[in-house]
Backbone as a ProteinNet text record, in pm:
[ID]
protein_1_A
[PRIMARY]
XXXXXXXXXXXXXXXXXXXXXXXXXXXXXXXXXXXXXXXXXXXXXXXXXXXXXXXXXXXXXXXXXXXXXXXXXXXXXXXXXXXXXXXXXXXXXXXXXX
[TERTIARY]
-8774.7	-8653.7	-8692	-8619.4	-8685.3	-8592.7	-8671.2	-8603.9	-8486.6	-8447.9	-8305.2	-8263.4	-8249.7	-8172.1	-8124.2	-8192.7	-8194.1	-8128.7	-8129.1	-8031.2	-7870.7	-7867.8	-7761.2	-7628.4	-7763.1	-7692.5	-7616	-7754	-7727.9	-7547	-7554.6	-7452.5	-7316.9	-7350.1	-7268	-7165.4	-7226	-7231.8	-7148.7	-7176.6	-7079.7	-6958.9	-6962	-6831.9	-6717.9	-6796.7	-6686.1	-6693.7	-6746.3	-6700	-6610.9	-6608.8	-6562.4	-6338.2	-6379.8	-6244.7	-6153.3	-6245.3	-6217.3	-6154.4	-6177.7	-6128.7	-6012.9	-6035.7	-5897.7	-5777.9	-5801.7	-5701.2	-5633.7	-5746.8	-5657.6	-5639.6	-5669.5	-5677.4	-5529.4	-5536.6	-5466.5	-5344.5	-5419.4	-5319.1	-5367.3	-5260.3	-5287.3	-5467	-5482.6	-5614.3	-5719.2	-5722.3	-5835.1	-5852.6	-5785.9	-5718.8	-5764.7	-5743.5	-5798.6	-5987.9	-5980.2	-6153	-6227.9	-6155.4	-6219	-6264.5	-6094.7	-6107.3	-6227.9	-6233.9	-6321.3	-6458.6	-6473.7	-6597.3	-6665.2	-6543.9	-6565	-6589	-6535	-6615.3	-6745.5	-6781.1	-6892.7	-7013.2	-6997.8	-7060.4	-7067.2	-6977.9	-6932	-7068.8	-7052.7	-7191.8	-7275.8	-7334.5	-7446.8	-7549.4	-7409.6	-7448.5	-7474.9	-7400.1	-7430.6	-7581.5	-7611	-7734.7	-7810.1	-7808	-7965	-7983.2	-7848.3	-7875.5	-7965.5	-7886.8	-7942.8	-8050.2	-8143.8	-8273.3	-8356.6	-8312.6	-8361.5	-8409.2	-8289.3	-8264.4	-8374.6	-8423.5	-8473.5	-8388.2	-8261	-8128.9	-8112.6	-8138.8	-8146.2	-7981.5	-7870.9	-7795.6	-7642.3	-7754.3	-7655.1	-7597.9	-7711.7	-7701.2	-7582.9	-7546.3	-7460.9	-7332.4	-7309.7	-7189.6	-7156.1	-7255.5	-7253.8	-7196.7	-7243.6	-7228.4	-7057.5	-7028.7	-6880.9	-6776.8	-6808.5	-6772.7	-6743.9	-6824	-6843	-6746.7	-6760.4	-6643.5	-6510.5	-6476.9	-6371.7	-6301.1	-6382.6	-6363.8	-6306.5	-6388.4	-6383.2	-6243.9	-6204.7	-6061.6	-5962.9	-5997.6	-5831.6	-5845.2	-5951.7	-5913.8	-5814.6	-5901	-5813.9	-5668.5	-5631.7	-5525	-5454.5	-5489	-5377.7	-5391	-5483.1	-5449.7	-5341.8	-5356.1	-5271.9	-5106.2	-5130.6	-4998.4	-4931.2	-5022.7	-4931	-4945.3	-4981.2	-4949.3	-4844.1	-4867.1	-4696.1	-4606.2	-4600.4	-4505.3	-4478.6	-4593.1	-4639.8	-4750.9	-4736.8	-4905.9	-4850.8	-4709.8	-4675	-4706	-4634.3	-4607.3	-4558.7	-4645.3	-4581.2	-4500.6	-4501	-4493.5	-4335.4	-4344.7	-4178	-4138.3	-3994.7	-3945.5	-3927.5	-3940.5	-3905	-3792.4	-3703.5	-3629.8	-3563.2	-3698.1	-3677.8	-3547.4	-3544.2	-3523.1	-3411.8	-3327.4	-3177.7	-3115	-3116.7	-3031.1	-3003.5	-3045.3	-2987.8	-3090.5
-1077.9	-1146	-1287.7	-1313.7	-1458.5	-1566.7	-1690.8	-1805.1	-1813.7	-1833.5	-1806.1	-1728.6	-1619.2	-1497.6	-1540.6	-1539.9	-1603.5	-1751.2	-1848.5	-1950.9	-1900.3	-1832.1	-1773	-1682.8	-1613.7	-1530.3	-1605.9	-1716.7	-1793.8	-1857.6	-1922.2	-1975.9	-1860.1	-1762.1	-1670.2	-1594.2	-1621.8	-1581.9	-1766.7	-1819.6	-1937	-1947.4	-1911.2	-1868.3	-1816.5	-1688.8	-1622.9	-1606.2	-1705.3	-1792.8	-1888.6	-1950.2	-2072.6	-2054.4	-1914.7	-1904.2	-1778.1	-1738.6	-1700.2	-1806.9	-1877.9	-2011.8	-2065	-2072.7	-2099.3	-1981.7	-1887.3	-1834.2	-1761	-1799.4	-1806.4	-1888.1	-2017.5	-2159.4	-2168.1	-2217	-2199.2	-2314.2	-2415.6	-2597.9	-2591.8	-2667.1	-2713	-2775.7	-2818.7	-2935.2	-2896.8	-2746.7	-2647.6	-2578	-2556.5	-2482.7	-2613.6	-2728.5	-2842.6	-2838.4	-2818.1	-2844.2	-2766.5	-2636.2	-2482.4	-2569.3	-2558.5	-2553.6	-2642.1	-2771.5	-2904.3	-2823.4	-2731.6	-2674	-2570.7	-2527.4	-2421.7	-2533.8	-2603	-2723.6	-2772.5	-2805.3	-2833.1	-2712	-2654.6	-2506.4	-2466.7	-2515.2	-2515.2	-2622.5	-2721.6	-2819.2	-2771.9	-2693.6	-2664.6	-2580.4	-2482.9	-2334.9	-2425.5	-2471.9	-2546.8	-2623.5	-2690.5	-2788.3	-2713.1	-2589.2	-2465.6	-2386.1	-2328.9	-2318.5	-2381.9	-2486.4	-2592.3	-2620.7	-2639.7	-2661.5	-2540.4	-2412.7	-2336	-2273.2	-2314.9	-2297.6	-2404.1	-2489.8	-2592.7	-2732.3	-2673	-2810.9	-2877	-3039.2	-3126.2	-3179.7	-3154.3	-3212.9	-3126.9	-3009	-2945.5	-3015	-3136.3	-3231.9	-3327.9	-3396.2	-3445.4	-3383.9	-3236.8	-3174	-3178.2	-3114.8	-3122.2	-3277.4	-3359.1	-3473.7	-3540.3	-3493.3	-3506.3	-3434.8	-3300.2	-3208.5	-3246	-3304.8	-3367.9	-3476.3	-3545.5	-3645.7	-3621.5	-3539.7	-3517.5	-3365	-3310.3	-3258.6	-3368.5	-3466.6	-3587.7	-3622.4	-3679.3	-3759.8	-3651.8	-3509.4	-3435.5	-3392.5	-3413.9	-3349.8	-3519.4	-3641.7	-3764.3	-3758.3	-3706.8	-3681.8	-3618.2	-3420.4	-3381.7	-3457	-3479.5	-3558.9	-3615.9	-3711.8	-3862.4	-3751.2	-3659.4	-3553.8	-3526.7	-3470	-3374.7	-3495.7	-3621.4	-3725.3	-3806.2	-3833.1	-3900.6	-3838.5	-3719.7	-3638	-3728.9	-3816.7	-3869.4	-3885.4	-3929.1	-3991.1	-4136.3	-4163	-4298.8	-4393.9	-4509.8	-4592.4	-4544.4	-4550.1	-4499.9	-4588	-4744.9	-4869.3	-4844.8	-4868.1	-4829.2	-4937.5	-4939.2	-5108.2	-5196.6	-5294.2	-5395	-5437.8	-5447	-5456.8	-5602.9	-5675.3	-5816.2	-5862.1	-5799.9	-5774.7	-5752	-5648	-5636.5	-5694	-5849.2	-5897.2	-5939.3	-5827.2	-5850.2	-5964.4
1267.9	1228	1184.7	1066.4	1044.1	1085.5	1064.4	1155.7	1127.5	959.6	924.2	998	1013.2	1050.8	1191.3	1254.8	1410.5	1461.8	1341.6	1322.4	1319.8	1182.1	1188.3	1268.9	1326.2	1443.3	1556.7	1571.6	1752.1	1676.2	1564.9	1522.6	1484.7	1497.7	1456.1	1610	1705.1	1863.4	1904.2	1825.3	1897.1	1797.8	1714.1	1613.6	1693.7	1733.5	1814.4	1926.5	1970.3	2132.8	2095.2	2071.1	1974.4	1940	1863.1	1799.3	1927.5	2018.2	2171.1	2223.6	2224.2	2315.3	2221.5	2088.5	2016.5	2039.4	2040.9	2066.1	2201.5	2290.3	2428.9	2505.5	2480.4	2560.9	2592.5	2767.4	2811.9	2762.4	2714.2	2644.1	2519.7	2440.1	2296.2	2272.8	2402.5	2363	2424.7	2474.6	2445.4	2330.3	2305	2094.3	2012.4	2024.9	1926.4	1959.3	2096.9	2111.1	2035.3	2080.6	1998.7	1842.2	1811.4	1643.3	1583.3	1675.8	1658.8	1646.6	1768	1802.3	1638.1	1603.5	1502.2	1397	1327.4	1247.3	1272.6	1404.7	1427.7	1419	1436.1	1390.5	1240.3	1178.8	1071.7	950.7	1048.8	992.9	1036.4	1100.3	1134.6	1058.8	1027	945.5	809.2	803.2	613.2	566.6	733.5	731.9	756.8	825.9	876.6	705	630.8	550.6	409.2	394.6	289.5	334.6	475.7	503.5	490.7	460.5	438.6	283.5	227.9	96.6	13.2	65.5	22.1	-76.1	-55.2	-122.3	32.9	-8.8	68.5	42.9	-90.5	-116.6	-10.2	45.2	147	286.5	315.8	394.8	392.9	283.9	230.1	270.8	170.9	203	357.5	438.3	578.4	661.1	599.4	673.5	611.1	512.3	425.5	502.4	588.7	603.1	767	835.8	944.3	994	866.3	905.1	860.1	809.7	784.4	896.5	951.3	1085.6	1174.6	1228.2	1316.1	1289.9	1143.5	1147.1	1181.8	1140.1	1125.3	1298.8	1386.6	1525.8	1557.9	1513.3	1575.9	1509.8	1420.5	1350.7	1417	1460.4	1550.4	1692.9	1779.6	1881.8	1908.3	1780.2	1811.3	1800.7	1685.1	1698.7	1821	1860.2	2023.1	2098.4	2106.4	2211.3	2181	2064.6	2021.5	1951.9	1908.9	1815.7	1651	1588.1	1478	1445.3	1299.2	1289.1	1220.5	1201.2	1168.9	1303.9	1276.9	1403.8	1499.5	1625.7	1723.4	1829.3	1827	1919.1	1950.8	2077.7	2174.2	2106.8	2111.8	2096.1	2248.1	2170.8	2303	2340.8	2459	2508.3	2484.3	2448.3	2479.4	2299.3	2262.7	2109	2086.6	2157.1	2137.6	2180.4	2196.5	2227.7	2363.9	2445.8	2620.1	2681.9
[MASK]
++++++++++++++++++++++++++++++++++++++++++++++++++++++++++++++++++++++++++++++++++++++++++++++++++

């Protein structure tokens, strides 16, 4: 079996561990970890590939791909903790008047 192949697989066995846990986690923010987890796996497969392939510009995509995983998990977070992604700041009391 070649190294590829064996990259692939190990990454293929956490796929679906991964989307196991997305779909039976017991809270929303085991289901976000999963999903996070499946992105991160997600870069992995792209960077074992492209290092295999001999395209170094697969690195790139991977690392594009990476951060834009990163913002959309801080994105739903901030979701299910404040029910926005606008301003979330209480008002102040001191303000109406009383």
């Amino acid at each position: 079996m070649s190294c590829l192949a064996a990259a692939l697989l190990a990454l293929g066995v956490g796929f679906i561990l991964a989307i196991t846990r997305a779909t039976l986690g017991p809270t929303p923010f085991d289901r976000v970890l999963a999903v996070n987890t499946v992105g991160t796996l997600a870069v992995l497969a792209i960077s074992v590939y492209g290092f295999f392939d001999g395209r170094p510009a697969f690195l790139d995509i991977a690392l594009l791909y990476a951060l834009i995983n990163f913002i959309g998990t801080i994105a739903i977070l901030k979701y299910f903790r404040f029910g926005t992604l606008g301003d979330h700041a209480l008002p102040n009391s001191d303000e109406d008047g009383a």
